[in-house]
N, C-alpha and C positions, 0 to 999 in steps of 0.2 A: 528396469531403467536405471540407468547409471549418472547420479543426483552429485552434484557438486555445491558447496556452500559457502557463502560470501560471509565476512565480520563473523567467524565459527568460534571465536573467543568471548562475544558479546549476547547479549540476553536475550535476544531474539537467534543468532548463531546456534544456540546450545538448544533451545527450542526445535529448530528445526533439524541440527544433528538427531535430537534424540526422536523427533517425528520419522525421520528415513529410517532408524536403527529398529523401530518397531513396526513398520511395514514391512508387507509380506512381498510385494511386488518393487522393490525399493532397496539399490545398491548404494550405499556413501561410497564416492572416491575418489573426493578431493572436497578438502575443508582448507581455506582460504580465510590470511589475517594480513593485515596491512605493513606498508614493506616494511621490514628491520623489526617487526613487533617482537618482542620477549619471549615469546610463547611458541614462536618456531621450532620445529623438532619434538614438538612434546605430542601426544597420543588427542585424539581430537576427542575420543572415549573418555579420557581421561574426568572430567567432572560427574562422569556417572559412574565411578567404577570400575571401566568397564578397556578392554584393550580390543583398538578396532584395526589395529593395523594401518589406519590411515594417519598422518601424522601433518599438525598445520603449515602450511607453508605460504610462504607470500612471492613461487613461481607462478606464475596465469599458463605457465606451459601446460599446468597442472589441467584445464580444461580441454586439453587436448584427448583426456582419456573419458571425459562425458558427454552424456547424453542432453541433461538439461543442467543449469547453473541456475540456482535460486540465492536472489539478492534482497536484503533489508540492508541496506550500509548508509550514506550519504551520497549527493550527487555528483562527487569528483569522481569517488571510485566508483561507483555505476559505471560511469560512463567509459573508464579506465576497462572495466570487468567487460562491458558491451562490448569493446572493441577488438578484445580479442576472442570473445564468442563470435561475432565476426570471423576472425579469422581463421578458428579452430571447425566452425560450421556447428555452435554449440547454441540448443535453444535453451532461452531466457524469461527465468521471471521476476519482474521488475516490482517488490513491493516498497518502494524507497519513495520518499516523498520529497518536496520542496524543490524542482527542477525550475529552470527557466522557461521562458519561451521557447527559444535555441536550442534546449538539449532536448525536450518536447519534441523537437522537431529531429533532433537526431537520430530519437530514438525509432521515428517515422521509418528514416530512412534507412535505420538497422532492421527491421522490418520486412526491406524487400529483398532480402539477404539471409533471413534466419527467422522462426516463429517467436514468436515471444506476447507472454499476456502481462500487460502493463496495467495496473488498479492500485491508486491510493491506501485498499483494506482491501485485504484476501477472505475475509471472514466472512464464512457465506451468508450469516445473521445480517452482518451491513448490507451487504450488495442485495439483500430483500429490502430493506430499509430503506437504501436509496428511490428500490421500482415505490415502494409507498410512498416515497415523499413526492416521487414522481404524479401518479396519480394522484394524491392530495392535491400536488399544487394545480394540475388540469383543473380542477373542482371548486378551487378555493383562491380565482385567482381575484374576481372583484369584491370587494368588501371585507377582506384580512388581510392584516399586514405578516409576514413572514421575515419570521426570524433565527439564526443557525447560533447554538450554542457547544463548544465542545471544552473537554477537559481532560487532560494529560499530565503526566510525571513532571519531574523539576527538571528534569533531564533533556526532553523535548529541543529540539535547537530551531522547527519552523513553526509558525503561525500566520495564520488559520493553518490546521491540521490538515491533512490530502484530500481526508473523508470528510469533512468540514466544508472543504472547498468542492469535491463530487455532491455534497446537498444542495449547495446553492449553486449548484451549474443544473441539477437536476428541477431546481425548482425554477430557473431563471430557462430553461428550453421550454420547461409546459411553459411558461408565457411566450414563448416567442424571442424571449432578450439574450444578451453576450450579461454573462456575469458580471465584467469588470465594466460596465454602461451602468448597473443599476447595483451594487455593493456598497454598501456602507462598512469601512473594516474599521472604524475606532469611531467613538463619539469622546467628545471634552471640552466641558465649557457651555457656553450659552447654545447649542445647538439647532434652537427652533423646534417645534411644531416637527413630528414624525410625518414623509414624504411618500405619498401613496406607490405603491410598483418599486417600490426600493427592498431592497435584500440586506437584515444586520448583522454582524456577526459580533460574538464576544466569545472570550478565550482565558480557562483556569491553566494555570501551570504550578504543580505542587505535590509535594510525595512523590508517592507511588503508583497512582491514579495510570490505568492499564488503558483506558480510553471510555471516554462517555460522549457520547454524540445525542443533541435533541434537536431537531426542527420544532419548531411553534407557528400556528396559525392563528394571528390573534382577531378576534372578527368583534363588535359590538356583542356584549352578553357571553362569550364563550369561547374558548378555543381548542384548539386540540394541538396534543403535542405528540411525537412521534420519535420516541427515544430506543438507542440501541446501548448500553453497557458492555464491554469486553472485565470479564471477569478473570482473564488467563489469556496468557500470548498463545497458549495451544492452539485456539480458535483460526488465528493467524496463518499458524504452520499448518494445519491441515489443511483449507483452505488452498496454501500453497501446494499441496503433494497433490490436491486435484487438480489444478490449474497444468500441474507438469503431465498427469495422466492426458486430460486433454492436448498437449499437446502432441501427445506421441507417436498422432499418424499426419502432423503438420511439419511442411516444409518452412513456408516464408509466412508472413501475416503478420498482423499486429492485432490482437484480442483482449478486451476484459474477463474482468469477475462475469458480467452481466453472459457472456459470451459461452463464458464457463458452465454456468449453471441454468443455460438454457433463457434466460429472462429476456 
C-alpha cells in the first residue's frame, strides 16, 4: 500500500514516517508540509538518518500517486488535504481533532466519494476504553455522577480533547442523551449544588504530557475510574497503519477506530 503523510515535519508527521518505513506491507510516497514551509525539498528520511528518496513538498498533486493519506494536521488543512483526496480518488484517515459542525458534515459527504476512517484517537488502547466507558455508563446511569478528565502538552490548540469529547458522547448515548443537552465544559464561581444526568468535563494543558484520558463514576461511597495514558505517539501511528490496512479492500464509507477493530 502506497501511504502518503500530512504535517511530515511535525511530531506526529515523523511518527508516522518512520511507522510506514518500518512496515513490511507499507510504501511512503509522499510526505506533505504546509504551503511555502522551509523544509521543502529536503529528504522526509532525513530526522532518522536515513535517505528515502521521498522528498517534502506542499504540491497535493502529490496524492495522486497514493493509495491512502494519513492526516494528524489541523482542521483547515484537513479539509484542504480532503478535497483533493477527493479528487485524486485517494483514501483517508482522519486523526485531526477540533472540526466543526460543517466540516463534520463535510467530511460525511467526502465519504460517499472515497473511504475514509475518521476517530478523534487511533490508539487501539483508547477505542477499548471508549466500548468501557461505554458499558459503564449502560450500568451506571442512576445514582453516579460522570465525569471526563483529560490532559495534554502546552501545545494542544483544542479543548476538550477529540477523545475527551468521544467519552462523553459515549457516555451520554448509553443514556439516551446528545452530549451538548447535558455537558457541563467549565465550572467558575458560585455554581450550585452538582446536577444529576449532567456530564463534567475538565482539561490540564502543560509540558509534554502525550495524553491522559479518565472517566469517573462518582456514586455515594465509591467510584470507579476508567483511565487510558498514551505513553508514546507510536500508539497513534500504529493504530493508523491499521486503520489504512482496513481500508484496503474499501471503496467509499465513512468508518471508526471502533470499525477498525471490530468493536
Amino acid at each position: 500500500m502506497k501511504v502518503a503523510i500530512t504535517g511530515a515535519n511535525g511530531r506526529m508527521g515523523k511518527m508516522l514516517i518512520e511507522a510506514v518505513l518500518q512496515s513490511q506491507d507499507m510504501q511512503l510516497c509522499a510526505a506533505l508540509v504546509r504551503p511555502g514551509d522551509a523544509a521543502v525539498g529536503t529528504d522526509a528520511g532525513a530526522f532518522l538518518g536515513q535517505q528515502t528518496g521521498i522528498l517534502l513538498t506542499d504540491d497535493l498533486a502529490a496524492l495522486k500517486e497514493a493509495d491512502c493519506l494519513i492526516d494528524f494536521t489541523l482542521p483547515e488543512g484537513t479539509m484542504r488535504h480532503l478535497a483533493a483526496c477527493q479528487e485524486y480518488g485517494t483514501q483517508c484517515i482522519i486523526g485531526t481533532t477540533g472540526f466543526s459542525t460543517e466540516e463534520r458534515a463535510a467530511i460525511a459527504r467526502a465519504a460517499e466519494d472515497i473511504a475514509i476512517v475518521f476517530a478523534p484517537n487511533m490508539s487501539i488502547g483508547v477505542n477499548i476504553t471508549l466500548k468501557l466507558v461505554e458499558i459503564a455508563a449502560q450500568l451506571m446511569q442512576e445514582g453516579f455522577d460522570a465525569e471526563v478528565f483529560e490532559a495534554h502538552h502546552r501545545n494542544k490548540v483544542d479543548a476538550p480533547s477529540g477523545t475527551a469529547l468521544a467519552m462523553g458522547e459515549a457516555i451520554a448515548r448509553a443514556w439516551g442523551q446528545e452530549l451538548d443537552e447535558i455537558a457541563d465544559w467549565a465550572r467558575h464561581g458560585v455554581t450550585g449544588a452538582r446536577q444529576d444526568g449532567r456530564i463534567g468535563f475538565s482539561v490540564v494543558r502543560g509540558g509534554d504530557i502525550v495524553g491522559d484520558h479518565t472517566a469517573y463514576f462518582c456514586g455515594p461511597g465509591e467510584r470507579i475510574e476508567i483511565t487510558h495514558r498514551s505513553n508514546s505517539r507510536a500508539t497513534f501511528a500504529q493504530g493508523s497503519l491499521r486503520a489504512a490496512r482496513f481500508l484496503a479492500d474499501k471503496k467509499t464509507g465513512l468508518y471508526t477506530m471502533h470499525d477498525v477493530l471490530g468493536l
